[in-house]
N, C-alpha and C positions, 0 to 999 in steps of 0.2 A: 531438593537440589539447591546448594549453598550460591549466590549468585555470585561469590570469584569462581564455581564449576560451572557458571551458565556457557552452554556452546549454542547460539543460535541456529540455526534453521538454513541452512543453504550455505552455508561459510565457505566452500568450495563455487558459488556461482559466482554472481556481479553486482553492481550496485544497479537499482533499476530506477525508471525516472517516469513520475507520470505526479499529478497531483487533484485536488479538486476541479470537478469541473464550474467552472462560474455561470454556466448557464442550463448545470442541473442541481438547482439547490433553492430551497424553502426562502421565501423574500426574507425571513428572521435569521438566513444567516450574512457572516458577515466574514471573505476572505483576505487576509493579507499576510504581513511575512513574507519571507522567500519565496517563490514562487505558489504563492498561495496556497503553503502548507500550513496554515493556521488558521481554524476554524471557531468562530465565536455565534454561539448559537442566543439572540433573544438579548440583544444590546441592551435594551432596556427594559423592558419587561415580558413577563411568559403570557399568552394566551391560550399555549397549543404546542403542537409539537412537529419540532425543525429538525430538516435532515440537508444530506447534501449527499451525491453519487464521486466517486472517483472516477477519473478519466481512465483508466486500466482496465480491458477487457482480459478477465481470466481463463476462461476457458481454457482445459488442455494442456495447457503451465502450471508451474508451482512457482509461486511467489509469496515473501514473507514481510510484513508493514510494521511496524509501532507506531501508537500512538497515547501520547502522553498528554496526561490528562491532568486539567489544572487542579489547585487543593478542592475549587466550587465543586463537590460531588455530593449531588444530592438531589432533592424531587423524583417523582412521579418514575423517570425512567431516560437514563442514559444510554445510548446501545450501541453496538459496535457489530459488524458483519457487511454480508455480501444481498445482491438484490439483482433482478433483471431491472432491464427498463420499467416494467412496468409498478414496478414496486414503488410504491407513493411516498413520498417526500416532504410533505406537510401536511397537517390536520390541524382545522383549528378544535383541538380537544386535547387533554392528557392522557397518552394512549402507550403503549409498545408500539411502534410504527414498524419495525424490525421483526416480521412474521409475524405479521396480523395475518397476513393471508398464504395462499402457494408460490410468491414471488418473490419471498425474501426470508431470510435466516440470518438471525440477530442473537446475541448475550446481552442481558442488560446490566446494570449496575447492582442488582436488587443477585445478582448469580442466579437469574432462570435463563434458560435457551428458551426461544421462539420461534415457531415456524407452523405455519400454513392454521395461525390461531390457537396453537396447542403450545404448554409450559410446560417444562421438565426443568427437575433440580439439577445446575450444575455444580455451583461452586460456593464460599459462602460470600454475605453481601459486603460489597467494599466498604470500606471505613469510609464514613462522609468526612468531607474537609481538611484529606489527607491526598495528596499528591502519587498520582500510580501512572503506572506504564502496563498498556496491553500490548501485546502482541498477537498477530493474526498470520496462522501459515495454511494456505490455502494448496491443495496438491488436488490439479486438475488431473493427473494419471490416476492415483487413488480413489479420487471422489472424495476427498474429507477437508473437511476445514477443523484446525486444532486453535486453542485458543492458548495466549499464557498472559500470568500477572507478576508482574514485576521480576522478571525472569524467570520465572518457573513455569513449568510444563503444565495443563488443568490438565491434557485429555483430547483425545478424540473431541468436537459438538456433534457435529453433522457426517453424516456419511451420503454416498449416492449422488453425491452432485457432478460428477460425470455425464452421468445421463440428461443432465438439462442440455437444453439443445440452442436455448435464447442465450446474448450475451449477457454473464454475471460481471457485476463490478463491485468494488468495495464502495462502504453505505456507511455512514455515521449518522447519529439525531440525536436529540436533547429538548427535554421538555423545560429544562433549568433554566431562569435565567444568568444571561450574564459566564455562563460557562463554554471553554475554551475545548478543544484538543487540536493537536498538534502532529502532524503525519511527521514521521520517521522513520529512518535503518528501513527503507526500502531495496528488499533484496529478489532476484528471482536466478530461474534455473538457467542453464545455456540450453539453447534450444540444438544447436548444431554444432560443428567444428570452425563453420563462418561465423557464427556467435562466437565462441570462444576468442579467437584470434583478433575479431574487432574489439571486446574488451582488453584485450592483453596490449592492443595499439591505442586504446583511448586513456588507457592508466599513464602514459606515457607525452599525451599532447596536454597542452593547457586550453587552449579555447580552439575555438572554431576555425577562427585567424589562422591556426598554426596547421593546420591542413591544407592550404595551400603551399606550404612546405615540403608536402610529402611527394614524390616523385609518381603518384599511381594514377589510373586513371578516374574520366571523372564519375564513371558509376561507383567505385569503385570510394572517392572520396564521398560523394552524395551516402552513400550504405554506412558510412563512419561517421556522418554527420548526423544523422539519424539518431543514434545515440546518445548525445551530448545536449547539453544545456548551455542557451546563451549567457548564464550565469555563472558556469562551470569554478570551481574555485582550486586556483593554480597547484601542482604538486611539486613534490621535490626537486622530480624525476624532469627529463624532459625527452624530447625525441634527439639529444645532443647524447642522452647518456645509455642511445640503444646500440652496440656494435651491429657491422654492416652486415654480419651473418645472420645475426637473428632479424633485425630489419629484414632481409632477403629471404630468409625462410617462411617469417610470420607473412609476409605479404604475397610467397609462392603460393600457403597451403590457402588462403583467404580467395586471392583468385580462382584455383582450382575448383572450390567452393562454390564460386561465381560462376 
């Protein structure tokens, strides 16, 4: 697939909002950027290998992430994937951290999949010192998590993960020092029709501010504020340029919902 054919993963859902969390992640890493979607693993040098969890509980959704990965690619083993809580987040050793054991399922840089200890070939190994973009589409109805590279589809990795029961969250690590990725094109599925209709009102506001604007009530503005980011970055559009019907419509079926 030629990537002016690439169609992402969910292009009919929403933009979704979550990032690293800063209080589940390896002391070797290091978050900033926009809402600390940029992750820099082993500042100054490797001992061992650093990870970090995403704030994003998967389960039972389908959500799709990139993450772009700087030129530094190289060492021991880069990985990308999903993990419960229990799935370990730094080793002082050079390891796959990412399906070492039954609590996590990882791809590394080297194109082997990982889980539960056990390697299987997926894909071939990245060009070291060349700039890529993965993508991770997780479908919690399925049970499968797909990977891709630089816009292209690999493949099914993992099937069955339905059946896990603990919360999955997305997982990055790096034994490299001195290298980056960078979370992006966070997207997931609408879960309802009160989903739908809160993204179709929040394309439309610019900040959070501007919800006290809107004439609804306040559970009702709390559930749309939920949403958003106090960083949020302005649109075209505004709540000036929605006619009173669809305002009155979108806000009838949202309540009903409610």
């Amino acid at each position: 697939m030629d990537a002016e054919q690439y169609i992402p993963p969910l292009r009919y859902g929403c933009n979704d909002i979550w990032t690293w969390n800063k209080k589940e992640r390896s002391p070797e890493v290091r978050l900033y950027g926009i809402n600390n979607q940029t992750a820099l693993f082993h500042p100054n040098w490797s001992s061992g290998t650093a990870g970090v969890r995403g704030s994003r509980i998967l389960n039972n959704g389908r959500y799709f992430w990139e993450l772009h990965l700087s030129k530094r690619i190289f060492g021991t083993s880069m990985m990308f994937g999903i993990g419960t809580k229990k799935a370990r987040i730094h080793a002082d050793s050079f390891t796959n951290l990412l399906g070492e054991d039954a609590n996590s399922w990882g791809l590394s840089h080297k194109g082997l999949l990982w889980h539960d200890g056990t390697r299987t070939h997926y894909t071939k190994p990245f060009r070291e010192n060349v700039h890529t973009v993965i993508g991770l589409y997780f479908d919690g109805v399925a049970g499968t998590l797909t990977y891709y590279k630089d816009k292209k589809c690999l493949g099914v990795a993992f099937r069955g993960l339905h059946e896990i029961k603990e919360p999955l969250y997305p997982i990055i690590c790096s034994t490299a020092a001195k290298t980056e990725m960078v979370l992006h094109s966070m997207r997931r599925d609408f879960i309802n029709l009160q989903d739908r209709c809160r993204a179709a009102i929040i394309k439309l506001v610019k900040s959070k501010k501007d919800l006290d604007k809107l004439y609804v009530p306040p559970r009702i503005r709390c559930y749309l504020a939920e949403d958003m980011l106090e960083t949020s970055i302005p649109t075209e559009l505004s709540i000036k340029s929605m006619s009173v019907e669809d305002y009155k419509s979108i806000i009838r079926e949202l309540s009903e919902e409610i």
